[in-house]
Predicted model as a PDB file, atoms N, CA, C, CB and O in Angstrom, pLDDT in the B-factor column:
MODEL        1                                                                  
ATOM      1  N   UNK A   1      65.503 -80.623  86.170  1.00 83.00           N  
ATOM      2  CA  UNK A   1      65.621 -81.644  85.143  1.00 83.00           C  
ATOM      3  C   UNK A   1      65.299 -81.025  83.775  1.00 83.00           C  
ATOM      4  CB  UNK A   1      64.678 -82.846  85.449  1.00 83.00           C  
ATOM      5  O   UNK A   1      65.879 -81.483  82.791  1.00 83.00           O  
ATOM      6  N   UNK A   2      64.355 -79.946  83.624  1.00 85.00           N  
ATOM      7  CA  UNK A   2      63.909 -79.481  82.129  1.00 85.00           C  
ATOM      8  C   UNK A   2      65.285 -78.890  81.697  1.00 85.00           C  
ATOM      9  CB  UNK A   2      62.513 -78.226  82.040  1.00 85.00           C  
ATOM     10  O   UNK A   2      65.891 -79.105  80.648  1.00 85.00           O  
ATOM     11  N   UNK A   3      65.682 -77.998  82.876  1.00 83.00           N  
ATOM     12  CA  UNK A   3      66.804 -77.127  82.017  1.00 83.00           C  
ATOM     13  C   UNK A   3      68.288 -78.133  81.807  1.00 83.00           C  
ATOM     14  CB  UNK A   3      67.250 -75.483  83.055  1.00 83.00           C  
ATOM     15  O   UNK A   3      69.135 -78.149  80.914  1.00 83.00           O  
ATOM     16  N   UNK A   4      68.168 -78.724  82.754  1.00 85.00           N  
ATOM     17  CA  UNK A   4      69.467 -79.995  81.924  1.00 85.00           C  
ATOM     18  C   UNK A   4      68.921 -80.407  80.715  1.00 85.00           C  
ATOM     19  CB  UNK A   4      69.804 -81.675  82.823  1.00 85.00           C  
ATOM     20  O   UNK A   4      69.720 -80.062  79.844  1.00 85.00           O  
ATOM     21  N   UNK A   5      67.790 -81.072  80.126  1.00 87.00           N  
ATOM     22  CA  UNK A   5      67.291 -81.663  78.894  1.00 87.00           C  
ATOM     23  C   UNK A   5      66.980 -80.212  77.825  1.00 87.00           C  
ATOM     24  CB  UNK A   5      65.765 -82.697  79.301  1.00 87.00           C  
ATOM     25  O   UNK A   5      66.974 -80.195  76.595  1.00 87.00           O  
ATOM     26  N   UNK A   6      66.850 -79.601  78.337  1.00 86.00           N  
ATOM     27  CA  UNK A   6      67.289 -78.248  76.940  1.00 86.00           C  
ATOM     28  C   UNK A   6      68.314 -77.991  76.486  1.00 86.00           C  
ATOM     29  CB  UNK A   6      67.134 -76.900  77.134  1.00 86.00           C  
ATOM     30  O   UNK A   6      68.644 -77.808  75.314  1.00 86.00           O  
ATOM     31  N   UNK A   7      68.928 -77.963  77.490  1.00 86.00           N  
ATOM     32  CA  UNK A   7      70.773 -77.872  77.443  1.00 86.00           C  
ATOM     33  C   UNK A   7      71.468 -79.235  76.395  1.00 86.00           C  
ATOM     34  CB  UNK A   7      71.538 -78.191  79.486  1.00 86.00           C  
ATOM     35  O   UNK A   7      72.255 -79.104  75.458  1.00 86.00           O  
ATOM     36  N   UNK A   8      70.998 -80.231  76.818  1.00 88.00           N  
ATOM     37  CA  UNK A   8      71.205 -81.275  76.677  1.00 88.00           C  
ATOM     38  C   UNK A   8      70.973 -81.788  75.065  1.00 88.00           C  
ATOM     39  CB  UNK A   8      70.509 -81.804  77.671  1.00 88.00           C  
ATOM     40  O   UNK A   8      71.734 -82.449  74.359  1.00 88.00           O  
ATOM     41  N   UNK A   9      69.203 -81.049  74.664  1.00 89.00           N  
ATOM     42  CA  UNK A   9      68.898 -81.285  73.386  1.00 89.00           C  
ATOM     43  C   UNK A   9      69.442 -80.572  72.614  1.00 89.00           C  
ATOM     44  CB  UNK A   9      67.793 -81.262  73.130  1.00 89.00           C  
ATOM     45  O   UNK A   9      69.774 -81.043  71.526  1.00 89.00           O  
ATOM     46  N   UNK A  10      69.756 -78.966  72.982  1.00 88.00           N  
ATOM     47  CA  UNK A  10      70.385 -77.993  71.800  1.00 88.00           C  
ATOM     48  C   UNK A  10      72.150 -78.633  71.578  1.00 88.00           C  
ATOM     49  CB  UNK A  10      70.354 -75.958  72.485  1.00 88.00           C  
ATOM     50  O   UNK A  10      72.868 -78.674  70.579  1.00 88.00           O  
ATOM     51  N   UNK A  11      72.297 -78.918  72.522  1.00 84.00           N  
ATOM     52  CA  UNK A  11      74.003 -79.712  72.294  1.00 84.00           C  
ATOM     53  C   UNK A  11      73.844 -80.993  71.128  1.00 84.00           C  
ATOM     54  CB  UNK A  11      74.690 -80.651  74.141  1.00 84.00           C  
ATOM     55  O   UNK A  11      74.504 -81.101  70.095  1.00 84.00           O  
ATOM     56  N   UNK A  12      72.626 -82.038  71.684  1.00 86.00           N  
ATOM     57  CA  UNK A  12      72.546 -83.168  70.790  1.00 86.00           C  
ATOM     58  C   UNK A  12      72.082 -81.850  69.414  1.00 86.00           C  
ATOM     59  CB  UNK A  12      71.159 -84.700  71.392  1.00 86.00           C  
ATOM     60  O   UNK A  12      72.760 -81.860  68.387  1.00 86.00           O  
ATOM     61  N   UNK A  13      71.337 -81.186  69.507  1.00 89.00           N  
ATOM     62  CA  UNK A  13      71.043 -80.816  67.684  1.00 89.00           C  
ATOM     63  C   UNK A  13      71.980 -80.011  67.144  1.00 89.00           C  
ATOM     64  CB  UNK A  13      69.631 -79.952  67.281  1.00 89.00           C  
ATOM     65  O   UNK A  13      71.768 -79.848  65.943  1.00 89.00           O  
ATOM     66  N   UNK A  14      73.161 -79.305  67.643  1.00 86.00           N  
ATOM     67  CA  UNK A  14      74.383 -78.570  67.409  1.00 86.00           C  
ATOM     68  C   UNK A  14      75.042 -79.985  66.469  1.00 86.00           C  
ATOM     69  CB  UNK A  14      75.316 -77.966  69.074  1.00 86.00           C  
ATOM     70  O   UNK A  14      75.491 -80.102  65.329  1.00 86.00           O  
ATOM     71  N   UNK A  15      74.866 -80.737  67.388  1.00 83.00           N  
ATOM     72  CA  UNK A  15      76.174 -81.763  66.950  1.00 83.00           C  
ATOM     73  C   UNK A  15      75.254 -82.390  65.599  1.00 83.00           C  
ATOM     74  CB  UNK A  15      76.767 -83.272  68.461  1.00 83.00           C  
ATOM     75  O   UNK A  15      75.829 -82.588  64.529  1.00 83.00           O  
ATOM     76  N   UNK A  16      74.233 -82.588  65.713  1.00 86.00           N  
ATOM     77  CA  UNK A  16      73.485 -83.053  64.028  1.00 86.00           C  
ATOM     78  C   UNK A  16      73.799 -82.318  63.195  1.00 86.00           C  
ATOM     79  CB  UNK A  16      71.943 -83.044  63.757  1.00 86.00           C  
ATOM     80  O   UNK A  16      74.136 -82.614  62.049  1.00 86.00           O  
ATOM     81  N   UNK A  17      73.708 -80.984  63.801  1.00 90.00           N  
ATOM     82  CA  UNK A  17      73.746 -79.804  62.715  1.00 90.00           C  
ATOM     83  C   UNK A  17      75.578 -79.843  61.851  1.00 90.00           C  
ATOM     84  CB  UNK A  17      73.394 -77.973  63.826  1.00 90.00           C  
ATOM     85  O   UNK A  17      75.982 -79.713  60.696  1.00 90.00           O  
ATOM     86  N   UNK A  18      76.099 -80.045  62.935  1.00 86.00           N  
ATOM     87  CA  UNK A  18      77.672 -79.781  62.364  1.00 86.00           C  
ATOM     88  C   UNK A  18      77.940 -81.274  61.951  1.00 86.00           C  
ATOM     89  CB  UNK A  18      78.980 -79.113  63.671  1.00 86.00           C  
ATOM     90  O   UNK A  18      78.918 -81.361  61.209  1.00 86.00           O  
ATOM     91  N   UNK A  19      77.281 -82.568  62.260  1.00 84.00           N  
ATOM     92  CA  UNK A  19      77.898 -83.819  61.437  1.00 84.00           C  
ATOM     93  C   UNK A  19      76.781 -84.064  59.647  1.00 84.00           C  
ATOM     94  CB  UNK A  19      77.664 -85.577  62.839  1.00 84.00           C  
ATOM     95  O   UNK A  19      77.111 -84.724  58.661  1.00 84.00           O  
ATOM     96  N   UNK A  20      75.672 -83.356  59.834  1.00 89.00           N  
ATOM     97  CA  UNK A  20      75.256 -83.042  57.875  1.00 89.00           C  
ATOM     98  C   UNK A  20      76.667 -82.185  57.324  1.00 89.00           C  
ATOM     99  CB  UNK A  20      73.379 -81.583  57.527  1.00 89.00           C  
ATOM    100  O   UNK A  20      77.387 -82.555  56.396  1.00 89.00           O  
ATOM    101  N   UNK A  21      76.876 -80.766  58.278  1.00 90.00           N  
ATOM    102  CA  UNK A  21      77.579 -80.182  57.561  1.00 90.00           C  
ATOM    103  C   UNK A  21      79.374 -80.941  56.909  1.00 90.00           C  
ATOM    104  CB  UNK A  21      77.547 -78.958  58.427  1.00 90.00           C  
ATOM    105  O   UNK A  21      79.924 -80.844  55.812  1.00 90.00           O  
ATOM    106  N   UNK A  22      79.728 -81.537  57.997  1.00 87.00           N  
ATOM    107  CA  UNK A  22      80.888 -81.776  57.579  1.00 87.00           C  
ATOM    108  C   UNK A  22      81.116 -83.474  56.549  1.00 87.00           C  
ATOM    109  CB  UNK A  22      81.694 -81.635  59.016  1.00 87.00           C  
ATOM    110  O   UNK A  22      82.091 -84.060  56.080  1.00 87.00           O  
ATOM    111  N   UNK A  23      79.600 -83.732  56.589  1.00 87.00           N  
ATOM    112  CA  UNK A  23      79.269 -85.026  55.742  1.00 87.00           C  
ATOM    113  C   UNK A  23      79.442 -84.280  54.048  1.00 87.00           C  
ATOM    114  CB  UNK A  23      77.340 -85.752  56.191  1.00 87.00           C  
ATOM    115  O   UNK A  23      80.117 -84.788  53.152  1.00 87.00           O  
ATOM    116  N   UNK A  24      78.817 -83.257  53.954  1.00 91.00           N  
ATOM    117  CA  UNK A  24      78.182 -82.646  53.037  1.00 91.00           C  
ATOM    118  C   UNK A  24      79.862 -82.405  52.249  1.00 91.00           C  
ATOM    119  CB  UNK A  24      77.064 -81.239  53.629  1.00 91.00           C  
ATOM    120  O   UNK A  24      80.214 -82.809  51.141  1.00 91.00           O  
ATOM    121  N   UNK A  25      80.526 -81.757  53.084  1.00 89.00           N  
ATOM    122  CA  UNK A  25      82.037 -81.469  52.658  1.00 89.00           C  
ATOM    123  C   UNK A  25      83.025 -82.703  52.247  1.00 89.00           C  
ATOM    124  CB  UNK A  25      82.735 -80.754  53.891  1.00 89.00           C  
ATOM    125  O   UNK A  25      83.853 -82.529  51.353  1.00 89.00           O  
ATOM    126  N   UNK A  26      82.933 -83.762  52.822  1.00 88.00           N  
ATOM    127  CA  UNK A  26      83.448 -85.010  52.930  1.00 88.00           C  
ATOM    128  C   UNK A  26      82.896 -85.595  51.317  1.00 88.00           C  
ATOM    129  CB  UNK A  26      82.831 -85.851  54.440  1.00 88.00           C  
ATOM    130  O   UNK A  26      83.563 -86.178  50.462  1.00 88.00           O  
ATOM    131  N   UNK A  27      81.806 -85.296  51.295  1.00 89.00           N  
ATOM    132  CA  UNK A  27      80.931 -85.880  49.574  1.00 89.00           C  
ATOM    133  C   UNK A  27      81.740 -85.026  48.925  1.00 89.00           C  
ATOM    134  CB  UNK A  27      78.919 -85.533  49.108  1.00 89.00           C  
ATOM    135  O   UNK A  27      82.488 -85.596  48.131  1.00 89.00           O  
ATOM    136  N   UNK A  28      81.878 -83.589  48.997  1.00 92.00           N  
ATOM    137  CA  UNK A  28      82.299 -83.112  47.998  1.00 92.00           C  
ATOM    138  C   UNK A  28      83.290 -83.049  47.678  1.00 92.00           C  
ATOM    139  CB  UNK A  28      82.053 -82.377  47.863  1.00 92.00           C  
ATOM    140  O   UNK A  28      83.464 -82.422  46.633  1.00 92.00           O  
ATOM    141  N   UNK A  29      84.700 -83.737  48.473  1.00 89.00           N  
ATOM    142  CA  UNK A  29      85.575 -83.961  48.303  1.00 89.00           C  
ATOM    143  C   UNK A  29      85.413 -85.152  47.033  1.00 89.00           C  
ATOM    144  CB  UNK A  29      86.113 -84.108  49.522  1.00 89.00           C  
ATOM    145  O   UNK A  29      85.669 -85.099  45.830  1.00 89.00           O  
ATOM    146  N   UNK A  30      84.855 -86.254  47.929  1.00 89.00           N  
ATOM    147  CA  UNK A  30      85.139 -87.089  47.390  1.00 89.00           C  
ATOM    148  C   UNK A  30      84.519 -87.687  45.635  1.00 89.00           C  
ATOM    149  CB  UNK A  30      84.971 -87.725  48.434  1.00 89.00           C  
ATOM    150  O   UNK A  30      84.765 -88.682  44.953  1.00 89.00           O  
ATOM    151  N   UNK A  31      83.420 -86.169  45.412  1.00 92.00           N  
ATOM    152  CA  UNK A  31      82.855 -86.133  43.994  1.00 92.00           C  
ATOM    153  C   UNK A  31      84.067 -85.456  43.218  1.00 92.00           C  
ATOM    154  CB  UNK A  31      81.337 -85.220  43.857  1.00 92.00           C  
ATOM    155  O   UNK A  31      84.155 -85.722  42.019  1.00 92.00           O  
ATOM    156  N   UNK A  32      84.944 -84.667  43.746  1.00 92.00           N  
ATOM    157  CA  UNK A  32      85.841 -83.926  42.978  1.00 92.00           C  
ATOM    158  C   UNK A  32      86.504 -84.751  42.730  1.00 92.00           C  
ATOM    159  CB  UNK A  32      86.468 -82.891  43.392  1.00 92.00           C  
ATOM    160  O   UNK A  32      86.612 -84.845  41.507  1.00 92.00           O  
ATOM    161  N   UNK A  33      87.298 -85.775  43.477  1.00 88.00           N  
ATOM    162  CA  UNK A  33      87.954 -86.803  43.501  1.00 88.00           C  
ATOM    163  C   UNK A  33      87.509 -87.794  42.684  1.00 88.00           C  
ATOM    164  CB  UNK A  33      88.065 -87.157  44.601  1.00 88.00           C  
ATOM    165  O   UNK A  33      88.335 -88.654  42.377  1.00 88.00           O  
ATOM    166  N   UNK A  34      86.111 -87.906  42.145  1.00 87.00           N  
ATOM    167  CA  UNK A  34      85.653 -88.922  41.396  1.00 87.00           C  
ATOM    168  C   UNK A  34      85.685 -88.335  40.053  1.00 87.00           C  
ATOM    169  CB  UNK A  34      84.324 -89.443  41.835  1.00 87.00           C  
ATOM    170  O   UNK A  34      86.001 -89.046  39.098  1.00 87.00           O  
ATOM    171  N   UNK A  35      85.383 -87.093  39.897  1.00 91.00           N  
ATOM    172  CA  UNK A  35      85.544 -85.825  38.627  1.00 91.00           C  
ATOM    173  C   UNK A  35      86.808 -86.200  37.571  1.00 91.00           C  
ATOM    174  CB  UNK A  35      86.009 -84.066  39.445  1.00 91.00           C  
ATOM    175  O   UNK A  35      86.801 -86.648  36.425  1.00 91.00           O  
ATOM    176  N   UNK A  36      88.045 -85.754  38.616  1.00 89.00           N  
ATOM    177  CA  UNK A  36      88.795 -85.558  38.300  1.00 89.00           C  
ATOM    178  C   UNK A  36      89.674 -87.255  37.905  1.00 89.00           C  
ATOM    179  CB  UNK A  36      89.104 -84.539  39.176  1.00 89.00           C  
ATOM    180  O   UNK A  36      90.555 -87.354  37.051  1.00 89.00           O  
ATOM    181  N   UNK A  37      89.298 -88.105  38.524  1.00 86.00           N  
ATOM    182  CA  UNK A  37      89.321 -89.536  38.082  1.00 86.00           C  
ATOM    183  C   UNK A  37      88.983 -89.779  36.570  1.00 86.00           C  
ATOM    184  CB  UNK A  37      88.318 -90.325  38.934  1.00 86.00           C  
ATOM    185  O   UNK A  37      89.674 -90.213  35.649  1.00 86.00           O  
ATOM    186  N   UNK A  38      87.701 -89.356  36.631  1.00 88.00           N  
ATOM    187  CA  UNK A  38      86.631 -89.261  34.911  1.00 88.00           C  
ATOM    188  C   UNK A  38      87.823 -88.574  33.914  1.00 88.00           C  
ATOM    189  CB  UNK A  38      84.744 -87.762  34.968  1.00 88.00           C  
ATOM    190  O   UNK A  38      88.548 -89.165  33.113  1.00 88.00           O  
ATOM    191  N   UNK A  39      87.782 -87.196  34.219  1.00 90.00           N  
ATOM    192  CA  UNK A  39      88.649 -86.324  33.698  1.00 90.00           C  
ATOM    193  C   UNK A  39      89.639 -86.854  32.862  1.00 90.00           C  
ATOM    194  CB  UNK A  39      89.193 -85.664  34.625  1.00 90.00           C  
ATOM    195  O   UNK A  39      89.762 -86.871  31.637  1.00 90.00           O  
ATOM    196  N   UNK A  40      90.577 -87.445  34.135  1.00 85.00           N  
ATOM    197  CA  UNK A  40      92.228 -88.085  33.356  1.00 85.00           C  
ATOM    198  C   UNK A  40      92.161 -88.771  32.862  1.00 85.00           C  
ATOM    199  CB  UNK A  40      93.329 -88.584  33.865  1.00 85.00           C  
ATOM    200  O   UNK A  40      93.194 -89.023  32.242  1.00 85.00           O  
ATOM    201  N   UNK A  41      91.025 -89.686  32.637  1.00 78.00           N  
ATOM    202  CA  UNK A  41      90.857 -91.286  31.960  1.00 78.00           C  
ATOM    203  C   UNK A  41      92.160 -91.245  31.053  1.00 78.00           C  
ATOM    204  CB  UNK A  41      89.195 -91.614  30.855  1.00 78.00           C  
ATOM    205  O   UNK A  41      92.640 -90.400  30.298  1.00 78.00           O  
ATOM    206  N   UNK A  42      92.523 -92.525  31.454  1.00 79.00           N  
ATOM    207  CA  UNK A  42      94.028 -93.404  30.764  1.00 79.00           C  
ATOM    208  C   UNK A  42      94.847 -92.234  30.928  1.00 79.00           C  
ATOM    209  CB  UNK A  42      94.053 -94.063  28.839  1.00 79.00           C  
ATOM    210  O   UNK A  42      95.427 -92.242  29.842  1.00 79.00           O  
ATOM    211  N   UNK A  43      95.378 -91.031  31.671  1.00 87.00           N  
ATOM    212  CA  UNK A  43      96.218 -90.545  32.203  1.00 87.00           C  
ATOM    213  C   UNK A  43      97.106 -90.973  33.269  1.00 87.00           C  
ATOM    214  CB  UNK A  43      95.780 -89.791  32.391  1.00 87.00           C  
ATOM    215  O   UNK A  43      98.332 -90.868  33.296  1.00 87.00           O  
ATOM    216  N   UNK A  44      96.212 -91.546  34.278  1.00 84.00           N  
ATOM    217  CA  UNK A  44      96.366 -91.871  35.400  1.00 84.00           C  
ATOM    218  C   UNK A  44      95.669 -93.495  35.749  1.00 84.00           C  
ATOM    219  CB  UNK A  44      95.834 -90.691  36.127  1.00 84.00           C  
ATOM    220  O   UNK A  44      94.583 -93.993  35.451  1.00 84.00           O  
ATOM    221  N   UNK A  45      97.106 -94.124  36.678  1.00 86.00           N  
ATOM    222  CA  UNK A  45      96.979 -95.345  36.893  1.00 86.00           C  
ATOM    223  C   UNK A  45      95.339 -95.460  37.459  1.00 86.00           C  
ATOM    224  CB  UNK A  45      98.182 -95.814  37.867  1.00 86.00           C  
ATOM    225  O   UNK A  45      94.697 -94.490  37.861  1.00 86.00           O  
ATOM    226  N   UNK A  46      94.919 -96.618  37.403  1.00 84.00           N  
ATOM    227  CA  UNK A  46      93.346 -97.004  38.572  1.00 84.00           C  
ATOM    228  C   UNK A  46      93.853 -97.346  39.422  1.00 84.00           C  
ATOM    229  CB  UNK A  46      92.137 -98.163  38.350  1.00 84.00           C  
ATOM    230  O   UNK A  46      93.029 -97.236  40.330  1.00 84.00           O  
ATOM    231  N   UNK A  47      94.630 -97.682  39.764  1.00 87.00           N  
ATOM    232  CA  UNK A  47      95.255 -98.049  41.212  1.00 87.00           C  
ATOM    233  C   UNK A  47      95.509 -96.850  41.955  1.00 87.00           C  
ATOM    234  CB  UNK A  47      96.641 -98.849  41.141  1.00 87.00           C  
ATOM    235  O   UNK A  47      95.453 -96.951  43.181  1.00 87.00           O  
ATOM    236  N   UNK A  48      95.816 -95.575  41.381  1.00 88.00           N  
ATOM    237  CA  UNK A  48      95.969 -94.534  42.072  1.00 88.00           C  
ATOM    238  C   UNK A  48      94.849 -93.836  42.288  1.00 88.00           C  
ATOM    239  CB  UNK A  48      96.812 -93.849  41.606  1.00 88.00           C  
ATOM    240  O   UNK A  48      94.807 -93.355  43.421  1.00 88.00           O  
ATOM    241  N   UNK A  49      93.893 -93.601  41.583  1.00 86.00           N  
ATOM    242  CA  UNK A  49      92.881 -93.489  41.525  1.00 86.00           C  
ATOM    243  C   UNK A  49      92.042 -93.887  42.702  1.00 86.00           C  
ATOM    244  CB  UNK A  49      92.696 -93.933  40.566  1.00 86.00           C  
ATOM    245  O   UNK A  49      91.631 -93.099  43.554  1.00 86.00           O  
ATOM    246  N   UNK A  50      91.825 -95.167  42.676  1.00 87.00           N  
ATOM    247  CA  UNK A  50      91.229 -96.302  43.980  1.00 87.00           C  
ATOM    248  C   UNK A  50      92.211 -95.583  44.874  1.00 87.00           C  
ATOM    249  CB  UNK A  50      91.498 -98.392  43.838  1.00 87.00           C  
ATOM    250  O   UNK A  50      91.425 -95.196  45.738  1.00 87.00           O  
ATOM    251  N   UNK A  51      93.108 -95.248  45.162  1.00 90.00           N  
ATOM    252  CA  UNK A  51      93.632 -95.173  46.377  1.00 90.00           C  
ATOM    253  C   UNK A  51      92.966 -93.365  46.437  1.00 90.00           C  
ATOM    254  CB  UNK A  51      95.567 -95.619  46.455  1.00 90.00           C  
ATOM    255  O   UNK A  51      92.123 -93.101  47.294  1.00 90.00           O  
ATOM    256  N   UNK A  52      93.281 -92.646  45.803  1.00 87.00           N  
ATOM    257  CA  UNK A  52      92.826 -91.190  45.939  1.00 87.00           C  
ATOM    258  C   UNK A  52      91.068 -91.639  46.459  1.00 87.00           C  
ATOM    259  CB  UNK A  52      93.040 -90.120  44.124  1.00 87.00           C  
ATOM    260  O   UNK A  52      90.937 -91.817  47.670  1.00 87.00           O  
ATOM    261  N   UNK A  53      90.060 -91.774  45.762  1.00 87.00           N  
ATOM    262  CA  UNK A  53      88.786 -92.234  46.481  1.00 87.00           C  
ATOM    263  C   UNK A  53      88.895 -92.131  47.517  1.00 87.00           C  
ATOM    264  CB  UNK A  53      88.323 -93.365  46.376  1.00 87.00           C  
ATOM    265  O   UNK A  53      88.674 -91.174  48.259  1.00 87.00           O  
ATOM    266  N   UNK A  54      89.498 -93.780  47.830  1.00 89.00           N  
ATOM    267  CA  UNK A  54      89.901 -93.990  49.189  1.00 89.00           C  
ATOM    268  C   UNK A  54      90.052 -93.123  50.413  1.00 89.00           C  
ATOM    269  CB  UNK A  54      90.886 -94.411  49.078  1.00 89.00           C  
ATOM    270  O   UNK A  54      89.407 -92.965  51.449  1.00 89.00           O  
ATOM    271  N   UNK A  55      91.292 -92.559  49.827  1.00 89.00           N  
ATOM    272  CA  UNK A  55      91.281 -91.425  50.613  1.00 89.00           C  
ATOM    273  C   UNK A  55      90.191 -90.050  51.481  1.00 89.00           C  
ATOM    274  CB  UNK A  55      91.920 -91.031  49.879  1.00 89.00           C  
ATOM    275  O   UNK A  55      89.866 -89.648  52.598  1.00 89.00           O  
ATOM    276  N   UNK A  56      89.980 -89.769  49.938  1.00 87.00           N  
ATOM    277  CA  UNK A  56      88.676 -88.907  50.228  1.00 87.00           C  
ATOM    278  C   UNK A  56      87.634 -89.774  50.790  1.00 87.00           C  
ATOM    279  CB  UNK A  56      88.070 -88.200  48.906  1.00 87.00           C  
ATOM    280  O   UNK A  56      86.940 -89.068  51.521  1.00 87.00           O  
ATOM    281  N   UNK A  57      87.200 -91.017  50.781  1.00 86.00           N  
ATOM    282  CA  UNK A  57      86.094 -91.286  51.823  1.00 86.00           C  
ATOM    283  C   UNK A  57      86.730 -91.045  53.104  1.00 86.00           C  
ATOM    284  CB  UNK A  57      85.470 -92.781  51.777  1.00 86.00           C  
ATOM    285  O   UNK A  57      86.087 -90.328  53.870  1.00 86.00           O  
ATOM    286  N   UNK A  58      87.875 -91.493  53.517  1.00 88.00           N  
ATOM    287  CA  UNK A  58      87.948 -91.318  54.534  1.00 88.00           C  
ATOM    288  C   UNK A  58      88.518 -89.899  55.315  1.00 88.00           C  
ATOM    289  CB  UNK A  58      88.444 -92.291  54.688  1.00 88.00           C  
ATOM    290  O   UNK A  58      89.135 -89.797  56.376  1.00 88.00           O  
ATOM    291  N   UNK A  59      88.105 -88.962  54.456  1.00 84.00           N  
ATOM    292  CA  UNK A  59      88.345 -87.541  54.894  1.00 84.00           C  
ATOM    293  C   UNK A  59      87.224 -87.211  55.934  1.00 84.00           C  
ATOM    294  CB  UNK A  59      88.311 -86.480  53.605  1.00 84.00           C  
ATOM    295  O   UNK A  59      87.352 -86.630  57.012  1.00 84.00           O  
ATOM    296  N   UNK A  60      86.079 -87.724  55.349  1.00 80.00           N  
ATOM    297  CA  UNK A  60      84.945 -87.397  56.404  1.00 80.00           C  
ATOM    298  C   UNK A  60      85.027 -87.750  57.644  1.00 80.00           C  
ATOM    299  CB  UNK A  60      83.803 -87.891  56.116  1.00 80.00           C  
ATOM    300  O   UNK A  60      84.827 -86.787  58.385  1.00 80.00           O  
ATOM    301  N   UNK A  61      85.263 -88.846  58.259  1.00 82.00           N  
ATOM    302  CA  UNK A  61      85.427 -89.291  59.544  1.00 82.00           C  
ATOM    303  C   UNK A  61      86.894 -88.175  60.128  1.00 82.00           C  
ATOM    304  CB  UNK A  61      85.714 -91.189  59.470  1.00 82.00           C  
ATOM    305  O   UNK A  61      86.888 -87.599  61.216  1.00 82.00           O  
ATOM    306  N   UNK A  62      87.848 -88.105  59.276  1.00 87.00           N  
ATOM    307  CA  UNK A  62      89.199 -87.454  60.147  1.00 87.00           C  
ATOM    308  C   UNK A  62      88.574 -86.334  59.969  1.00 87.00           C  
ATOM    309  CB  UNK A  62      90.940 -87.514  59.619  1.00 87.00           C  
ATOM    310  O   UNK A  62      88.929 -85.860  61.048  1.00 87.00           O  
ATOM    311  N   UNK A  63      87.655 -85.137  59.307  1.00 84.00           N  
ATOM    312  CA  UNK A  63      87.497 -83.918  59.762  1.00 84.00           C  
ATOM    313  C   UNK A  63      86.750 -83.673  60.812  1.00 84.00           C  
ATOM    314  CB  UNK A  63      87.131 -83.258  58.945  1.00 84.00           C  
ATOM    315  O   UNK A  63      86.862 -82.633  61.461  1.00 84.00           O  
ATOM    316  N   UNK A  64      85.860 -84.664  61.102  1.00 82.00           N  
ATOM    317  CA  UNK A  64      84.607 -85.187  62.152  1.00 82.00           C  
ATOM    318  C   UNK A  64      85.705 -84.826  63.110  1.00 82.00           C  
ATOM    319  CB  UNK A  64      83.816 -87.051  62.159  1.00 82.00           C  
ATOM    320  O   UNK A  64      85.749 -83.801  63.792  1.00 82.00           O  
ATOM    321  N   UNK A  65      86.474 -85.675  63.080  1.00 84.00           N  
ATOM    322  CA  UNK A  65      87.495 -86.160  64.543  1.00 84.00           C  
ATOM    323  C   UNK A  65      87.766 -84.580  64.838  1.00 84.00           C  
ATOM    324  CB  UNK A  65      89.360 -87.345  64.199  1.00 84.00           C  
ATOM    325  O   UNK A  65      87.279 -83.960  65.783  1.00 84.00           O  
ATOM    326  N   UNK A  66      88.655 -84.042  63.826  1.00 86.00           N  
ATOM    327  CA  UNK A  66      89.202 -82.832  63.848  1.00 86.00           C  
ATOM    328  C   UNK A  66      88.694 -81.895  64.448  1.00 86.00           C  
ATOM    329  CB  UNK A  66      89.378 -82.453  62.879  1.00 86.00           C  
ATOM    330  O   UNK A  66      89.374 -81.287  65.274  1.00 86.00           O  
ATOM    331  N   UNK A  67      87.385 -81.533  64.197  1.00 82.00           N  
ATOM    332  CA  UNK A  67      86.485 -80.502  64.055  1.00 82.00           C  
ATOM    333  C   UNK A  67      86.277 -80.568  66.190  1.00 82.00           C  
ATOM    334  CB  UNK A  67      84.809 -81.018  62.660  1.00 82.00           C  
ATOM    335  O   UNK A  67      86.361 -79.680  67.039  1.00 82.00           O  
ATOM    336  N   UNK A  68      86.020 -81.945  66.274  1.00 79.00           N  
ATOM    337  CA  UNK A  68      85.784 -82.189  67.674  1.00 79.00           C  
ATOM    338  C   UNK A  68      86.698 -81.756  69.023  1.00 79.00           C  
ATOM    339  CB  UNK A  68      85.703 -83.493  67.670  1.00 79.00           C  
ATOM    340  O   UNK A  68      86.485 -81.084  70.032  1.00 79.00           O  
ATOM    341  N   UNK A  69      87.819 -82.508  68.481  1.00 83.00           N  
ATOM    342  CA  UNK A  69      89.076 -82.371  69.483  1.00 83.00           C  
ATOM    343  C   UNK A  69      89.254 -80.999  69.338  1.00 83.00           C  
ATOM    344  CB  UNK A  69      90.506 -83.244  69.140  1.00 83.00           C  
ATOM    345  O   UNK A  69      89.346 -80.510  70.464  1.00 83.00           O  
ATOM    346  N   UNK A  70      89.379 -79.834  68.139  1.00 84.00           N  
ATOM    347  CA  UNK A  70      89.906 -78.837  67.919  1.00 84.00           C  
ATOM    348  C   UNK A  70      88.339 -77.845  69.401  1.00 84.00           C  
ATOM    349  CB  UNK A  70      90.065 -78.553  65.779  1.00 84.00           C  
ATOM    350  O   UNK A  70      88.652 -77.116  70.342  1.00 84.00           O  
ATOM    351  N   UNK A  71      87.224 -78.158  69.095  1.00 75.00           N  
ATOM    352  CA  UNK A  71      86.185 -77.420  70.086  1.00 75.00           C  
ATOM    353  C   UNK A  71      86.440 -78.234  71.553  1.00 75.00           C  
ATOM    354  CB  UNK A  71      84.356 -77.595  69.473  1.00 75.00           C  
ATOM    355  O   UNK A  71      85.753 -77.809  72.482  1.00 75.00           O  
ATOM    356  N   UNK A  72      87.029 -78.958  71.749  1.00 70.00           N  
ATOM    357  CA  UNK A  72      87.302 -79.674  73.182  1.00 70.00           C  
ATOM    358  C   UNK A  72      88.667 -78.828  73.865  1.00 70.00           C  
ATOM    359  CB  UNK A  72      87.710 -81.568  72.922  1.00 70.00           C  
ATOM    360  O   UNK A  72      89.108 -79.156  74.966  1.00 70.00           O  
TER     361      UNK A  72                                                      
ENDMDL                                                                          
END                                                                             
C-alpha cells in the first residue's frame, strides 16, 4: 500500500506541478492579449477585442486538454 501511495502522490504533484505551469502561460497569453487591446485603442473594434480576450481565456483549459491527451 505505501509504494502505491508514493507512486500515486508524485503523479498527483507532477500534475500540480504542470497545471501552475500551463496556468501561468494561459495568463500570459491572455495579458498580451489585454496589452495589445490597450495598445490599439480606437484602432480596433471592442467587439473584437472582447472576442480576442475571450479567446485567450480560454486557451488555458484547451492547452490543459492538449498537454494531457498528447502524454496519454
Amino acid at each position: 500500500v505505501d509504494d502505491n501511495l508514493k507512486s500515486y502522490y508524485l503523479i498527483l504533484s507532477l500534475n500540480r506541478w504542470l497545471g501552475v505551469r500551463l496556468e501561468a502561460i494561459g495568463s500570459l497569453i491572455v495579458l498580451f492579449a489585454a496589452i495589445f487591446a490597450v495598445v490599439s485603442f480606437g484602432k480596433i473594434d471592442s467587439s473584437t477585442v472582447g472576442l480576442a480576450v475571450t479567446y485567450a481565456l480560454s486557451v488555458t483549459s484547451n492547452l490543459n486538454w492538449m498537454v494531457r491527451m498528447y502524454c496519454e
